[in-house]
KOLZAPA-914584 format. One record per residue (C-alpha): residue number from 1; residue in three letters; x, y, z. Coordinates in Angstrom, 3 decimals. Layout:
N
     n   res          x          y          z
   NUM   ala          X          Y          Z
...
END
This chain:
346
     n   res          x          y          z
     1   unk     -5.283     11.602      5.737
     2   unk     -6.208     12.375      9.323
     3   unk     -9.097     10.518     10.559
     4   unk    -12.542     12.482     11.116
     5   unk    -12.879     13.880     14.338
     6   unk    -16.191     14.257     16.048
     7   unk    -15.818     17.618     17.388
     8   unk    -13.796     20.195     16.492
     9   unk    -11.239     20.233     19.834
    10   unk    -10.159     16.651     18.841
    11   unk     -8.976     18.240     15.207
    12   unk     -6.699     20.235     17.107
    13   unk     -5.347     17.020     19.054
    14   unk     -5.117     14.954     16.054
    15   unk     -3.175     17.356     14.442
    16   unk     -0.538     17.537     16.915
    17   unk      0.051     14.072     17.574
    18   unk     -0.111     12.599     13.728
    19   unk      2.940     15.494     13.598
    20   unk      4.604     14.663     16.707
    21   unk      5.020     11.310     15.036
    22   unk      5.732     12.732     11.726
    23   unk      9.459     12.156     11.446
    24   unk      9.332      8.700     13.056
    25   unk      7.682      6.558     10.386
    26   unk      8.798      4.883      6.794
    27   unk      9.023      7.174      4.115
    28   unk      6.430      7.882      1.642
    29   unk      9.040      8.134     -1.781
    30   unk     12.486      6.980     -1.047
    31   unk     14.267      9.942     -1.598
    32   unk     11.534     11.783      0.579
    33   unk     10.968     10.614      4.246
    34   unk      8.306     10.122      6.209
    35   unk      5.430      7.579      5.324
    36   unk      5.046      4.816      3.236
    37   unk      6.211      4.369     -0.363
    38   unk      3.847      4.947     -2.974
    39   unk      1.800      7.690     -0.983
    40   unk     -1.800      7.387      0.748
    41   unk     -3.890      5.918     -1.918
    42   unk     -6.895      6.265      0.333
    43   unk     -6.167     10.421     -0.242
    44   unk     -4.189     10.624     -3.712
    45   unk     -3.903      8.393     -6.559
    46   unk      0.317      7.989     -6.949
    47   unk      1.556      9.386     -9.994
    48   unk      4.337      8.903    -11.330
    49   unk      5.311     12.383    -13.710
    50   unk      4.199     15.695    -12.571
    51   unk      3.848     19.165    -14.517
    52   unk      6.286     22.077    -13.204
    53   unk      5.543     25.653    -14.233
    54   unk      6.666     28.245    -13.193
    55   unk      8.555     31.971    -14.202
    56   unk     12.319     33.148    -14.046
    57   unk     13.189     36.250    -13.907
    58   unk     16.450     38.098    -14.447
    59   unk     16.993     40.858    -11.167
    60   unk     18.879     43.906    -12.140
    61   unk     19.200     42.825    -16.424
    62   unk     19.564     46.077    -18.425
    63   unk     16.830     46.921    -20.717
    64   unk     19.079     48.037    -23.606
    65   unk     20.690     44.346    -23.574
    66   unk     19.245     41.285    -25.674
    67   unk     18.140     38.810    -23.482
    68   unk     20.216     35.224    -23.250
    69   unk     18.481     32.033    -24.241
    70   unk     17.807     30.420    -20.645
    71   unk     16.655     27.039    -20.624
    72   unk     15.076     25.457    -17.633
    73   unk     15.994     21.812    -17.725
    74   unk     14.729     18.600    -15.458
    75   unk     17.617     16.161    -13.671
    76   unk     16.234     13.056    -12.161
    77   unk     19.703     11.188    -10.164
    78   unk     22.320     13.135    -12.595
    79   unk     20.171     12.456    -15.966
    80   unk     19.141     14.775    -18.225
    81   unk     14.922     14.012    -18.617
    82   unk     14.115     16.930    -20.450
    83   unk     15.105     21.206    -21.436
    84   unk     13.191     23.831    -22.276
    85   unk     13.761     26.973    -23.348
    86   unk     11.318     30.172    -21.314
    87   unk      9.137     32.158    -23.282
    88   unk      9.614     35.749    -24.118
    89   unk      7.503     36.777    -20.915
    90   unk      9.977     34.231    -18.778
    91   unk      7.530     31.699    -18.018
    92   unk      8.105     27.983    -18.634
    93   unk      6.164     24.264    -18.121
    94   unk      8.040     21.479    -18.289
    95   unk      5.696     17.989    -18.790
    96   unk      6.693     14.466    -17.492
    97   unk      8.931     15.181    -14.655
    98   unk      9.627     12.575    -12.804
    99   unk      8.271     12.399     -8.906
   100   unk     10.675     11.891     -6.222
   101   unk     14.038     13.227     -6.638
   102   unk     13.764     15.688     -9.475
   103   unk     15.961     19.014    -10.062
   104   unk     14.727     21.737    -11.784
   105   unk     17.809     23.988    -13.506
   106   unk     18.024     27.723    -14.973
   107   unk     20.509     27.289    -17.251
   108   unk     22.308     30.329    -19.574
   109   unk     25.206     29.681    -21.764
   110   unk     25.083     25.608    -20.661
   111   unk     25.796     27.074    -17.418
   112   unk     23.319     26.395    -14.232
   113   unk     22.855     29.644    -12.152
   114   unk     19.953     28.386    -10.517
   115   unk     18.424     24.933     -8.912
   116   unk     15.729     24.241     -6.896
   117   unk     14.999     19.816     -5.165
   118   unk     11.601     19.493     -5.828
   119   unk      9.640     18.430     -2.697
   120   unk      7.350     15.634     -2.758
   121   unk      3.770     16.701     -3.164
   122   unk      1.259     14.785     -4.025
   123   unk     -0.031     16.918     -6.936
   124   unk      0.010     16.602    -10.345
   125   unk      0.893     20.449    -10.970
   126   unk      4.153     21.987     -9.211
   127   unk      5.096     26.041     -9.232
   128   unk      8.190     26.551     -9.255
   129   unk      9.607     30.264     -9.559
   130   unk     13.695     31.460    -10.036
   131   unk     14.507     35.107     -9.083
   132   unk     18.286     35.293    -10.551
   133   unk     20.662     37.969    -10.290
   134   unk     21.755     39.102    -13.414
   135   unk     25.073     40.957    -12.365
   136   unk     25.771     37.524    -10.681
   137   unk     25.778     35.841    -13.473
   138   unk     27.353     38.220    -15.931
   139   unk     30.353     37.840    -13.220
   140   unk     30.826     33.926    -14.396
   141   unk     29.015     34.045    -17.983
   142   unk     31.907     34.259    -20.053
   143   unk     33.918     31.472    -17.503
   144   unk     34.408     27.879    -17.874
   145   unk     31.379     26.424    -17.060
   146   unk     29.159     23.156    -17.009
   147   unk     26.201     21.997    -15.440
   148   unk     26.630     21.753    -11.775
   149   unk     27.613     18.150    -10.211
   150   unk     24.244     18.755     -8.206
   151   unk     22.303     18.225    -10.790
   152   unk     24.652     15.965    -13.879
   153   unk     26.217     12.958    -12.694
   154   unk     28.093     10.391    -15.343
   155   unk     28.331      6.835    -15.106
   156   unk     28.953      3.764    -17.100
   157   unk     26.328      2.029    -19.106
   158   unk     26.513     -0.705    -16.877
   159   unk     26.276      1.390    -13.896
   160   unk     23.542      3.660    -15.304
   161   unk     21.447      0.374    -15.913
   162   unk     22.015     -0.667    -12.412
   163   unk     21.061      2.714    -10.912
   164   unk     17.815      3.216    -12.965
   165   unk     17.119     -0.570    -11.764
   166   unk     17.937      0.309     -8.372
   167   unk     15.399      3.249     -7.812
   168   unk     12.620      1.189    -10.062
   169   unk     13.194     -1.373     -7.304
   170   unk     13.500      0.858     -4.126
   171   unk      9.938      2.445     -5.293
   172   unk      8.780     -1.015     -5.883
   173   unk     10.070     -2.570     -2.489
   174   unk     12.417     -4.505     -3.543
   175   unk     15.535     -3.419     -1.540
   176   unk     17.458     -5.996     -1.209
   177   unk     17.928     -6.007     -4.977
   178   unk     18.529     -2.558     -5.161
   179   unk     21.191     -2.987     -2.397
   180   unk     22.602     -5.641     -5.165
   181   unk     22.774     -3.239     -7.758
   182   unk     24.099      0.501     -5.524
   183   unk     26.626     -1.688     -4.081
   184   unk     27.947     -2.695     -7.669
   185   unk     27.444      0.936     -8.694
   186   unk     29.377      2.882     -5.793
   187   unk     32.424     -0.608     -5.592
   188   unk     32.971      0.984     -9.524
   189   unk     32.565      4.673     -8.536
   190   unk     32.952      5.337     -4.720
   191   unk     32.219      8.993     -5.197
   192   unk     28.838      8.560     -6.780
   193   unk     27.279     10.055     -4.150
   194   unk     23.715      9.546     -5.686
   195   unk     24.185      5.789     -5.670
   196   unk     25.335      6.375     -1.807
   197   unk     21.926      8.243     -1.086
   198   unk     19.754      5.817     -2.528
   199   unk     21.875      2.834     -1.005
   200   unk     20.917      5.293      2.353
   201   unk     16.903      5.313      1.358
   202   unk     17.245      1.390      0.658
   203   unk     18.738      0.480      3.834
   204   unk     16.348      2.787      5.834
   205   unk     13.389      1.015      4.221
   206   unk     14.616     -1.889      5.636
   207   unk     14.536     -0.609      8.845
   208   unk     18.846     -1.224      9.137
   209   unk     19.458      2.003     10.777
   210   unk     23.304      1.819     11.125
   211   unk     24.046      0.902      7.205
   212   unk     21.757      3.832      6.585
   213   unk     23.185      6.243      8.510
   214   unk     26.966      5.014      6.936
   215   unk     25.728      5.351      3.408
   216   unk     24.237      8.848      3.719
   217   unk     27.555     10.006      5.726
   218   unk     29.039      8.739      3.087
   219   unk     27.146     10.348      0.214
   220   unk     27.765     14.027      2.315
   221   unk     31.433     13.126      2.733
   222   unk     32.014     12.691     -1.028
   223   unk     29.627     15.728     -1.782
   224   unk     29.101     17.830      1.566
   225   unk     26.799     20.179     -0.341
   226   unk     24.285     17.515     -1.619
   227   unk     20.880     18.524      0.375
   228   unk     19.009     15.068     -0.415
   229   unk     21.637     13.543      1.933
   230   unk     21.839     15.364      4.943
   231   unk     17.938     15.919      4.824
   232   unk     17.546     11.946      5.234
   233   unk     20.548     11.578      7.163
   234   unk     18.861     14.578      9.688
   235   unk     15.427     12.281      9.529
   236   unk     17.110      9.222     10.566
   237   unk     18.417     10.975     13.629
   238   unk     14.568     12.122     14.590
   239   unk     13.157      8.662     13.740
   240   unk     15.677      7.529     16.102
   241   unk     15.263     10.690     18.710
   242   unk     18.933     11.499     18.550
   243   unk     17.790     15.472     17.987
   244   unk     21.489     16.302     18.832
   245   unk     22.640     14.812     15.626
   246   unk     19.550     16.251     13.910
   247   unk     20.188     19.370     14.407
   248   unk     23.689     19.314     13.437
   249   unk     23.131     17.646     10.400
   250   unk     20.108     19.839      8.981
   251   unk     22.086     23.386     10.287
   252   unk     24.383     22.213      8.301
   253   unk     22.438     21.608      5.439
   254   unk     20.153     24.654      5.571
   255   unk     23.659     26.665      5.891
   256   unk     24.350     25.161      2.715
   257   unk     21.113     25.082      0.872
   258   unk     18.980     27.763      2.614
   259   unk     16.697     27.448     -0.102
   260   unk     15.918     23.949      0.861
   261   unk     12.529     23.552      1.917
   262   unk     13.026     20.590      3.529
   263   unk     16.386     21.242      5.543
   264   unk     14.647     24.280      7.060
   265   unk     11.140     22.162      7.543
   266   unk     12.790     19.329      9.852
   267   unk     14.825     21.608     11.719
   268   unk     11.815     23.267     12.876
   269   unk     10.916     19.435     14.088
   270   unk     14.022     18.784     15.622
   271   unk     13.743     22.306     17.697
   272   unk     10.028     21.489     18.378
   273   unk     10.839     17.884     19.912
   274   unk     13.815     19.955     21.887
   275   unk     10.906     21.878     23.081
   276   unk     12.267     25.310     21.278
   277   unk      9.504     26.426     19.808
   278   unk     10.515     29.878     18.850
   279   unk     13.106     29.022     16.854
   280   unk     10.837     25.585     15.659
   281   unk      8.686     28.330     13.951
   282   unk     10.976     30.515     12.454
   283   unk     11.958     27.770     10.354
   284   unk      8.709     26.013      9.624
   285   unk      7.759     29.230      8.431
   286   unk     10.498     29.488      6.505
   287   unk      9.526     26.346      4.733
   288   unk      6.720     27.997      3.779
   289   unk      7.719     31.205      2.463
   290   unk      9.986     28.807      0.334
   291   unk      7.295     25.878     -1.128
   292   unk      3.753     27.774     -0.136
   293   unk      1.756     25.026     -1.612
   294   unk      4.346     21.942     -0.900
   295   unk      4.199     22.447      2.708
   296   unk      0.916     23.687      3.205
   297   unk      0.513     21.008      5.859
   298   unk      2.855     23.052      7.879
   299   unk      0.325     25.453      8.445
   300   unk     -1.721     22.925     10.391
   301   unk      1.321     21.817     12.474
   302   unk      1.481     25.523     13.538
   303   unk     -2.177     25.681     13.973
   304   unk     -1.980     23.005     16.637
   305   unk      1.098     24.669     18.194
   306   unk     -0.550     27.879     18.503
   307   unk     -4.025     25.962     20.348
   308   unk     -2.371     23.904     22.670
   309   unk     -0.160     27.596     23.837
   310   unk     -3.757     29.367     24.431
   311   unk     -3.233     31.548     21.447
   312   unk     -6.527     30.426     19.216
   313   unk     -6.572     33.023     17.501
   314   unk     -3.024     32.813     15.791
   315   unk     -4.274     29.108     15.181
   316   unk     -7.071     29.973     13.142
   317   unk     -5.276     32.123     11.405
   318   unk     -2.991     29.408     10.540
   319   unk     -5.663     27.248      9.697
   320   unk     -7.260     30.222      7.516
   321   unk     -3.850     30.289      5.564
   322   unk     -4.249     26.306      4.772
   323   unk     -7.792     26.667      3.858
   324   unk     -6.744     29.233      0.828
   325   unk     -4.137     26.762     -0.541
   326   unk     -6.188     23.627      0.198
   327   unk     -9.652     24.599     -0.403
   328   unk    -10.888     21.309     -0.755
   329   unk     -9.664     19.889      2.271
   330   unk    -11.470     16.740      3.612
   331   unk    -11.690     18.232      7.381
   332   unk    -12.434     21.669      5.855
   333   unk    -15.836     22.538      7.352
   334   unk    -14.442     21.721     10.958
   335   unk    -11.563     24.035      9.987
   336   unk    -13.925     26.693      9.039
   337   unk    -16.131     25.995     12.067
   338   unk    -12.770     26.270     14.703
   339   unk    -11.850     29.760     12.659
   340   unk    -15.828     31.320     12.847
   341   unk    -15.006     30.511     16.739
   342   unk    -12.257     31.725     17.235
   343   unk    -11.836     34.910     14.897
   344   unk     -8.074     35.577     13.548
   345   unk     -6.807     38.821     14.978
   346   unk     -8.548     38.790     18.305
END
């Protein structure tokens, strides 16, 4: 967490430069830059499973039709951890997911027709919500269909071992093992573009830039539509202040995934260390209308934005929003103090 300021200007300050510096420092989980693996444990105990909830509902289903069986189903790197099926009402909880790279699935008829990447938080409790179109899906029900590749991936035994070993290691900090075992995994599969993602997050830990940046190109080139990858190929680029690249890389990816909370959250960054801050906001609130409670930290980024342009009372406003989602934040009565000053609206 941020340290205590004494007053509440420095808050603002604080605020802005712990994000300017955001994208330049060594990720928190390996599959989710920045910070350092393992979390902050002076803020939040790591965990390693996390609850998602959550409700799907079917846009546009007739209400003289029986409703499918949906399942929603967890993915961590391709394998199946667990499937549910909703209850009557729609809503589901799935226990024991996995943190870090986790995909939650709607699935009807064995056939995905929705997907949400979770983001790293550092909660124990994750909402999740699906909104899926029901004449889409009636279009493909009755057509050959699996799991998407996004979330299902099949390898060997020997390879699975490796992988699994591979991310135990990466989240431990042993890379160069890990490097061992993905380089194994993707010389017996070259399109496993999983194992070239996490090859990507080992090599970044290790601060070797260029092997990163080849494995993650490589993990888009054998599945262009992959988010993970372009997300921490896109962060490289801003740790390194190549924004050009950035922002091609994370367009891209929020063209592909514009439900990606992430893509559209560090293009916002890239167009904010360009100095565009109108379109730096459009996305960064973006990333909020898509994982409210993920990215509530967004909110103070904006907060700071808003105070440094003069406009304090879009910034408390800002801060207002955070306070609602993060009521027991550490800073909070300094928050509260900045908003009494400077009233939202005026």
């Amino acid at each position: 967490m941020k340290q205590a300021p004494a007053v509440t200007v420095p808050i603002i300050a604080i605020v802005l430069v712990s994000s300017s510096i955001f994208s330049q420092t060594i990720p928190d989980d390996p599959n989710h830059l920045p910070r350092q693996i393992g979390g902050d444990s002076s803020t939040n105990k790591h965990v390693d499973s996390i609850v998602v909830s959550g409700k799907v509902t079917l846009d546009g289903f007739p209400t003289n039709e029986p409703r499918p069986a949906i399942y929603v189903a967890a993915y961590l790197n391709g394998a199946l951890i667990v499937r549910r099926q909703i209850s009557e009402s729609g809503s589901y909880t799935v226990t024991d997911v996995p943190r870090g790279e986790a995909t939650i699935a709607v699935e009807i008829d064995h056939i995905e027709v929705a997907s949400r990447q979770l983001n790293y938080t550092p909660s124990a409790v994750v909402y999740q919500d699906f909104v899926v179109s029901w004449p889409q899906v009636s279009a493909q029900r009755f057509k050959s269909g699996v799991v998407s590749v996004d979330a299902l991936y099949t390898r060997s035994r020997a390879s699975q071992t490796r992988f699994d070993r591979a991310v135990s290691d990466i989240k431990s900090g042993k890379n160069d093992s890990a490097i061992a075992d993905l380089m194994t995994v993707v010389k017996e599969d070259p399109k496993d573009f999983f194992a070239w993602t996490q090859l990507g997050n080992a090599y970044f830990l290790k601060n070797d830039t260029k092997n990163a940046e080849d494995a993650y190109s490589r993990a888009i080139a054998e599945h262009p539509s992959y988010t993970l990858a372009s997300v921490n190929l896109g962060k490289l680029y801003l740790s390194q202040n190549n924004n050009d690249k950035a922002i091609e890389i994370l367009t891209k990816a929020v063209n592909s995934d514009p439900t990606s909370a992430d893509s559209q959250q560090y293009l916002g960054e890239c167009y904010l260390a360009m100095k565009k801050g109108s379109k730096a906001v459009a996305y960064l609130n973006e990333a909020i209308r898509l994982a409210p409670m993920e990215k509530a930290e967004i909110h103070l980024r904006l907060a700071a934005l808003y105070n440094a342009a003069g406009v304090k009372s879009r910034a408390s406003a800002e801060y207002q929003k955070f306070l609602e989602k993060v009521p027991n934040y550490e800073h909070k009565d300094e928050l509260k103090k900045y908003i009494s000053e400077n009233p939202p609206g005026q």
